[in-house]
Backbone as CSV, one residue per row, in Angstrom:
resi,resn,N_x,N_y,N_z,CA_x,CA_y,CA_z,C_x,C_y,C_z
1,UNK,38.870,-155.586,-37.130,38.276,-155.626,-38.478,36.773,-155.883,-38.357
2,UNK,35.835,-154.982,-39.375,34.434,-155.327,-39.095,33.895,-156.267,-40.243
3,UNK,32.268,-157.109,-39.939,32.235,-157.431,-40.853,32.001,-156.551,-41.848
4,UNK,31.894,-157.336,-43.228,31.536,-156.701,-44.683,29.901,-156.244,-44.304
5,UNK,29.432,-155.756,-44.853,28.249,-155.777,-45.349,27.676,-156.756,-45.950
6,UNK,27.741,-157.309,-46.755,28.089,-158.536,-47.686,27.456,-160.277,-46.338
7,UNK,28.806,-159.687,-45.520,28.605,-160.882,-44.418,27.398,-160.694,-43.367
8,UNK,27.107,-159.058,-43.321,26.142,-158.948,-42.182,24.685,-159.292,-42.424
9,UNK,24.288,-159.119,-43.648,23.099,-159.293,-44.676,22.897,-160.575,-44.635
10,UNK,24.130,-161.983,-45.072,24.614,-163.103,-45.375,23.598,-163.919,-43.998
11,UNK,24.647,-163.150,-42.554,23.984,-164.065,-41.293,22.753,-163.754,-40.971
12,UNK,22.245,-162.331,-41.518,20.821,-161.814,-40.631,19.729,-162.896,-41.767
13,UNK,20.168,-163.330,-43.294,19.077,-164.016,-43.543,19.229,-165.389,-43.245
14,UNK,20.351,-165.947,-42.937,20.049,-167.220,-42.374,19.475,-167.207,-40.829
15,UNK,19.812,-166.263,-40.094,18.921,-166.272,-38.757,16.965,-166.342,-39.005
16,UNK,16.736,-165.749,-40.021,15.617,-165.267,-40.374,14.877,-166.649,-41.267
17,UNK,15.515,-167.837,-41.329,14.951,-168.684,-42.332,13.686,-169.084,-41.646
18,UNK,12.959,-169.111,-40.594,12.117,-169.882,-40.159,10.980,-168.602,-40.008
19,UNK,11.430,-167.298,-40.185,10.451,-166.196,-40.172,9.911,-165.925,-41.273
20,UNK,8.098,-164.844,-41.156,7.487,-165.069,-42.602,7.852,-164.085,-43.125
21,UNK,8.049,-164.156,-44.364,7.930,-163.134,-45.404,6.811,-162.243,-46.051
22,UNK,6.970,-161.346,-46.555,5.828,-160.288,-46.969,6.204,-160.139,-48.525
23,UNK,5.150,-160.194,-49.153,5.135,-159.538,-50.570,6.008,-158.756,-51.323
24,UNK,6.778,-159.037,-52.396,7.311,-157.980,-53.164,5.925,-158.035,-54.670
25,UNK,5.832,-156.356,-54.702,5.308,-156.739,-55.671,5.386,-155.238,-56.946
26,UNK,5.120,-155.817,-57.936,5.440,-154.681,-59.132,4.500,-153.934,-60.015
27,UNK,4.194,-153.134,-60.215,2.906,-151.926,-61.147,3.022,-152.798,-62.580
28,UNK,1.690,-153.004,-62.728,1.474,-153.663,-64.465,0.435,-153.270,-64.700
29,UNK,0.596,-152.826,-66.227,-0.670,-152.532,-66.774,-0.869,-152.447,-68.034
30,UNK,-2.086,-153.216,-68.468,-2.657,-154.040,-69.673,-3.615,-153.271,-69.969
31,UNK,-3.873,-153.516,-71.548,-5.412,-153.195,-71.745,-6.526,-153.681,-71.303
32,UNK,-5.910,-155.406,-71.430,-6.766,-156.213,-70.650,-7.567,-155.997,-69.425
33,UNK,-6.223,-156.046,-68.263,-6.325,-156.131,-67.489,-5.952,-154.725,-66.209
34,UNK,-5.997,-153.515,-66.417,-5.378,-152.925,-66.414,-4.471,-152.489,-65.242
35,UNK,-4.920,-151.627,-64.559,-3.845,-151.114,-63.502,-3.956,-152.317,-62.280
36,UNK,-2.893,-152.740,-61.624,-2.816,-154.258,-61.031,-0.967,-154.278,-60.584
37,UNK,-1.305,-154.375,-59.207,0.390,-154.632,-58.669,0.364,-156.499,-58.185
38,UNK,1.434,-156.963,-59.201,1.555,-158.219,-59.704,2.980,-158.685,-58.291
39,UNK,2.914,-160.170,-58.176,3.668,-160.556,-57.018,5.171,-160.888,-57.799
40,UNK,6.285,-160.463,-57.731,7.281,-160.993,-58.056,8.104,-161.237,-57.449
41,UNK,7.661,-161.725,-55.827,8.394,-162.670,-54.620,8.366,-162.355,-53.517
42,UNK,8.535,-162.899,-52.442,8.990,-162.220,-51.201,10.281,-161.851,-50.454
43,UNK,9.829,-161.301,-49.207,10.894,-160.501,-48.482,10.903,-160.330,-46.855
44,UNK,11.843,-160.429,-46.244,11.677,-160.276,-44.841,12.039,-158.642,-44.725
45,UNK,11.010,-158.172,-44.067,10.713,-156.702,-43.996,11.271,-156.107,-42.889
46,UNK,12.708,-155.498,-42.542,13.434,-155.210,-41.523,13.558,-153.398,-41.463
47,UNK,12.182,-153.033,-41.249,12.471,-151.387,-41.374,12.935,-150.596,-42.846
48,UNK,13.615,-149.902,-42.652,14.001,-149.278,-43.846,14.731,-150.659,-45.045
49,UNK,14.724,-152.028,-44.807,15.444,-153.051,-45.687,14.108,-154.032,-45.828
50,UNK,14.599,-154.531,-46.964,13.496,-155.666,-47.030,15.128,-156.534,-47.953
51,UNK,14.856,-158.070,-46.999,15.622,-159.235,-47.025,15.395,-160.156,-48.042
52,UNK,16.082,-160.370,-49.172,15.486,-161.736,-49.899,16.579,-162.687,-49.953
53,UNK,16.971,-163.713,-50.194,17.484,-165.090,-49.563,18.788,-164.402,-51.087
54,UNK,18.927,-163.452,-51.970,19.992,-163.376,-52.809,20.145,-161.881,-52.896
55,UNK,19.013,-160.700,-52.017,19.448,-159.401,-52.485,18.732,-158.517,-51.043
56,UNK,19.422,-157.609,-50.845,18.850,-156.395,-50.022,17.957,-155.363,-50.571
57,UNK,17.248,-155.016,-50.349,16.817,-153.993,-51.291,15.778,-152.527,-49.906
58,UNK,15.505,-151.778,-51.111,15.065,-150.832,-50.336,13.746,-150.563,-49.799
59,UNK,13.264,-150.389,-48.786,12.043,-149.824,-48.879,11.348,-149.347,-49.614
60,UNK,9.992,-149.054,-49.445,9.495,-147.275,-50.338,7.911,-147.717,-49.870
61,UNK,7.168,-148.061,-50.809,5.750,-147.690,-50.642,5.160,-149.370,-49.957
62,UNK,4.474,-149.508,-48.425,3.689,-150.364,-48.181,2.691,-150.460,-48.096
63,UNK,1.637,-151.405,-48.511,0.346,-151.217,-48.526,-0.281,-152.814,-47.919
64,UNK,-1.525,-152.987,-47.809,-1.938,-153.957,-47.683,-3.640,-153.996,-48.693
65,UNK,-3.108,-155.466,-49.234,-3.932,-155.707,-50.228,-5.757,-155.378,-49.550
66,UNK,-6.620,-154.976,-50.178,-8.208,-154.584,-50.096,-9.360,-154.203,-51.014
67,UNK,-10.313,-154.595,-50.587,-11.125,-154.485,-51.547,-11.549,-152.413,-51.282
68,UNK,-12.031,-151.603,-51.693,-11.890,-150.488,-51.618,-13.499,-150.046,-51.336
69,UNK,-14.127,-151.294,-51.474,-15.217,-151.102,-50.675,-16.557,-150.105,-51.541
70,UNK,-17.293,-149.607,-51.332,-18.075,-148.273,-51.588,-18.478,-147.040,-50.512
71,UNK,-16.659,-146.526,-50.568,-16.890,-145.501,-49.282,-16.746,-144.113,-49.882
72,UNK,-17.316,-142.860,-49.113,-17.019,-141.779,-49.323,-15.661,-141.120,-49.089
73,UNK,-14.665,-140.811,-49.859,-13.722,-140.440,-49.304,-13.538,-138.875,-49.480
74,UNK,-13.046,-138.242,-48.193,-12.803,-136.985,-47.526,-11.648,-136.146,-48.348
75,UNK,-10.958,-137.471,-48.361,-9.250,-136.806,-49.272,-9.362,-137.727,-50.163
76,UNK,-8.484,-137.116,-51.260,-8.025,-137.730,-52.488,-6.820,-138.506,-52.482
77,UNK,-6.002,-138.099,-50.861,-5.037,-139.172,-50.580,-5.337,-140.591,-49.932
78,UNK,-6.527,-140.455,-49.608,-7.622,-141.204,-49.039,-8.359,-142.576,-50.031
79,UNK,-8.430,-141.808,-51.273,-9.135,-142.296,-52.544,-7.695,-142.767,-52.857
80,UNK,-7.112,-142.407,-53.014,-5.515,-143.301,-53.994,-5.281,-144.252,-52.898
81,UNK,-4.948,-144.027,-51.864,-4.489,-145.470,-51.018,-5.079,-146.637,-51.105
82,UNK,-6.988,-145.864,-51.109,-7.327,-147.192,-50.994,-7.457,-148.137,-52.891
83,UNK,-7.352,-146.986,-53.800,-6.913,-147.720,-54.998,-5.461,-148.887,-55.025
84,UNK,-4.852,-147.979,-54.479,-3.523,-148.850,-54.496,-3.557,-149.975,-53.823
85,UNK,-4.333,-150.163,-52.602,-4.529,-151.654,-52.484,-5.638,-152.565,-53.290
86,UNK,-6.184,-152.116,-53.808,-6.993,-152.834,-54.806,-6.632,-153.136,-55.958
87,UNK,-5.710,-152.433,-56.426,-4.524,-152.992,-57.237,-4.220,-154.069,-57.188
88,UNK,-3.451,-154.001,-55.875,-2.935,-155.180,-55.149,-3.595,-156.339,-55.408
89,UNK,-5.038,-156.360,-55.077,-5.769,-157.494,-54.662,-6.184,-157.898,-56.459
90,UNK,-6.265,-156.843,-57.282,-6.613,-157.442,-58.581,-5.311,-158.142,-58.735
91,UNK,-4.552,-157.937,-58.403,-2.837,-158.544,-59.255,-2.607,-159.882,-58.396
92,UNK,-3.514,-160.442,-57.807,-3.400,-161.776,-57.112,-2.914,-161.373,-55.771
93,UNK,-3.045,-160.454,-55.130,-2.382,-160.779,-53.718,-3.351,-161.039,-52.803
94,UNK,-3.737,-161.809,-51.585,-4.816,-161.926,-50.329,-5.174,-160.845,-49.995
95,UNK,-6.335,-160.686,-49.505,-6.836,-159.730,-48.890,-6.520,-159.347,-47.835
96,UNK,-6.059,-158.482,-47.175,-5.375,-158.002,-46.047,-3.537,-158.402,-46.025
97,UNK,-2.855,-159.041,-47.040,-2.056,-159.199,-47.365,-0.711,-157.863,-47.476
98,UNK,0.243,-158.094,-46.839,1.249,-156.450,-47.214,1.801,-156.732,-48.442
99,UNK,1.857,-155.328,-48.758,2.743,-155.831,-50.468,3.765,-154.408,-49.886
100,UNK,4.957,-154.870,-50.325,6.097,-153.681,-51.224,6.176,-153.328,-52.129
101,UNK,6.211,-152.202,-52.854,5.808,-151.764,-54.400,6.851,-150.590,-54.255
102,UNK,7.695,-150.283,-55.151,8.302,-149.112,-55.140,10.136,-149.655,-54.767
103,UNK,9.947,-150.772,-53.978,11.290,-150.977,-53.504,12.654,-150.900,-54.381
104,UNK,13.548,-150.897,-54.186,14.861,-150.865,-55.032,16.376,-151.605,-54.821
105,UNK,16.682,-152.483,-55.538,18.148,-153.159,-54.850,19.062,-152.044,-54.772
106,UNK,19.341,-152.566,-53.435,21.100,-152.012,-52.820,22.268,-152.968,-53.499
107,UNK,23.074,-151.820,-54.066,24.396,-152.467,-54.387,25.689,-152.933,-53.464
108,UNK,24.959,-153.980,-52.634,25.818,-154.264,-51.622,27.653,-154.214,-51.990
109,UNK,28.089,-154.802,-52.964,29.452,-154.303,-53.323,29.752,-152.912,-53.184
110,UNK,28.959,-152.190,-53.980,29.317,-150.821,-53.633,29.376,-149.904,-52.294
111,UNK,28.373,-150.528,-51.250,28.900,-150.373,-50.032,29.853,-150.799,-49.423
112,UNK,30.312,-152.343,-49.696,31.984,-152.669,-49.099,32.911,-152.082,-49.467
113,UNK,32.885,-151.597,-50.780,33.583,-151.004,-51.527,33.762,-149.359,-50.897
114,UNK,33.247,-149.236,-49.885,33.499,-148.134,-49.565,32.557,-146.585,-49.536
115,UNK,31.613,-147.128,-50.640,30.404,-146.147,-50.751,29.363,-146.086,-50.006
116,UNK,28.157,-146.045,-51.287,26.593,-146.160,-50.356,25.946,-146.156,-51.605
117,UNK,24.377,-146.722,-50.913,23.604,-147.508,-51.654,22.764,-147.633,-50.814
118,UNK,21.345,-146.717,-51.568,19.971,-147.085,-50.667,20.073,-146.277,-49.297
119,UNK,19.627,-147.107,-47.914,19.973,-146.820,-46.946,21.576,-147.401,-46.561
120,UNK,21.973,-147.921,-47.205,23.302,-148.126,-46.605,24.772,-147.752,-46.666
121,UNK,25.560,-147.757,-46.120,27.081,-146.920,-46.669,28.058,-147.090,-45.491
122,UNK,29.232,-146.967,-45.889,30.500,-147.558,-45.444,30.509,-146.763,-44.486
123,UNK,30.479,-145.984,-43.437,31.298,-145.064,-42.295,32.113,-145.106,-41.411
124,UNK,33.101,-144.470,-41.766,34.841,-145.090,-41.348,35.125,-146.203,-41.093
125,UNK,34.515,-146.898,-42.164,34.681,-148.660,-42.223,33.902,-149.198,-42.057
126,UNK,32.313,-148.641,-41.410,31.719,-149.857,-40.477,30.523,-149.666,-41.232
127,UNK,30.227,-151.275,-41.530,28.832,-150.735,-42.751,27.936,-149.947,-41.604
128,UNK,26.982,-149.282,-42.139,26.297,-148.543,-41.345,24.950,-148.512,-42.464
129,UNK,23.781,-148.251,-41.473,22.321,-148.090,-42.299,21.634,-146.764,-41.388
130,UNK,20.786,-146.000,-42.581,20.556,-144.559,-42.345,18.719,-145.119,-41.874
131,UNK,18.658,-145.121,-40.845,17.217,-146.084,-40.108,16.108,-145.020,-40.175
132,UNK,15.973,-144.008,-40.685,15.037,-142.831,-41.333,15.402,-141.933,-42.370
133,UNK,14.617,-141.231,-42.417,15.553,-140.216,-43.440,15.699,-139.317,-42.803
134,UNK,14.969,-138.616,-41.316,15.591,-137.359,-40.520,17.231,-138.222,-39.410
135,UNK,17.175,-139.702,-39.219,18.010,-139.948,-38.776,19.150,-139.835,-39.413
136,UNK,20.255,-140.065,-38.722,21.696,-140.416,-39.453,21.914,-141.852,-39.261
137,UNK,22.885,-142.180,-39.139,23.513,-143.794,-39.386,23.625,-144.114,-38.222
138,UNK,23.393,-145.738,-37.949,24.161,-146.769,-36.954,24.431,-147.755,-37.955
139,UNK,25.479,-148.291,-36.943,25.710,-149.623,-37.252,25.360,-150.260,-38.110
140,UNK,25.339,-151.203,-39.150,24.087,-152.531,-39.228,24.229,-153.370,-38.791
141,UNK,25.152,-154.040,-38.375,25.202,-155.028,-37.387,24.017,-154.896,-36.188
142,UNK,24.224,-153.679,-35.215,23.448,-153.418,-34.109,21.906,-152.878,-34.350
143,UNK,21.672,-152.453,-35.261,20.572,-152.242,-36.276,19.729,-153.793,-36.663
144,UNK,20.627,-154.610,-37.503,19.919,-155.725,-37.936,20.023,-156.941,-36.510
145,UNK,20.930,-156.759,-35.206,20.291,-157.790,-34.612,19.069,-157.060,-33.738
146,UNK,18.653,-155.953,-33.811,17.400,-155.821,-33.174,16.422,-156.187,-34.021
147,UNK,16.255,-155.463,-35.127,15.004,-156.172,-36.301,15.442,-157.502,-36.547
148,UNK,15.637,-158.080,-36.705,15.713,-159.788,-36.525,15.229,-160.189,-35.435
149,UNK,15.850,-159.764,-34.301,14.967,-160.353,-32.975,13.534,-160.233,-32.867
150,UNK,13.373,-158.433,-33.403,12.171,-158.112,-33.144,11.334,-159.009,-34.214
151,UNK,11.682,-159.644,-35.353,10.899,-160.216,-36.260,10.531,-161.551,-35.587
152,UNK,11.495,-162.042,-35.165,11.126,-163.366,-34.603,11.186,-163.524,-33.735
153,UNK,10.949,-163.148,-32.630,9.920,-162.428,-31.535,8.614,-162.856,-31.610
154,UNK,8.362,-161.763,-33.029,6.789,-161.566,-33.041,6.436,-163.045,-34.153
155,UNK,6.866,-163.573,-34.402,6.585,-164.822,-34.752,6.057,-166.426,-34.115
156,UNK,6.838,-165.907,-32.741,7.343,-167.015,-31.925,6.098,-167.457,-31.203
């Protein structure tokens, strides 16, 4: 019998209590104050998962907070990135700080349950996580004790 999903999530964040966390944070915008990605907690950042002490959730867009400076930019993908961290930094986050923006909860039930959710999903029983999007599935068990190690590792 394998574990749940449920249970594998359960032990990888108590292994992880003494490691740091990174930014969750969310798009707001005021008249006031206007475009600004605001902090609404943190997360231990395990690849395609980001860990919070009550939910799994998904990846999507990382950035690190910055001032945007007065540079010429070449690309216009160039010009938005560096907006999007200045966002950041108006919405209270440190400077050079990572934020997550975009992320999404996994319905961990619905993966024990047999489905999928996010990167994750049942395969012939064994929770499993999809660790790219050109990859297919391993494990999560064997998945989350390498990013855990590797997190606190680089802590140590």
């Amino acid at each position: 019998m394998h574990a749940t999903t449920s249970d594998l999530l359960t032990r990888a964040v108590a292994e992880l209590a003494q490691a740091p966390k990174e930014g969750l944070g969310e798009e707001r915008e005021s008249r006031w104050r206007g475009r600004r990605i605001v902090r609404v907690g943190a997360a231990w950042h395990l690849g395609v998962l980001l860990l919070t002490d009550t939910h799994a959730l998904a990846t999507a867009e990382v950035l690190r907070a910055a001032d945007p400076g007065r540079r010429g930019y070449t690309a216009e993908s160039a010009r938005e990135r560096a907006a999007r961290r200045a966002e950041a930094l108006r919405g209270g986050f440190g400077e050079g700080e990572v934020v997550h923006v975009g992320w999404s909860v996994i319905d961990v039930q619905a993966v024990d349950a047999g489905g999928s959710s996010g990167p994750l999903a049942l395969i012939d029983g064994v929770p499993s996580v999809r660790w790219s999007t050109a990859g297919g599935y391993m494990p999560l068990e064997t998945y989350l004790r390498e990013r855990v190690a590797l997190l606190r590792d680089a802590t140590a």
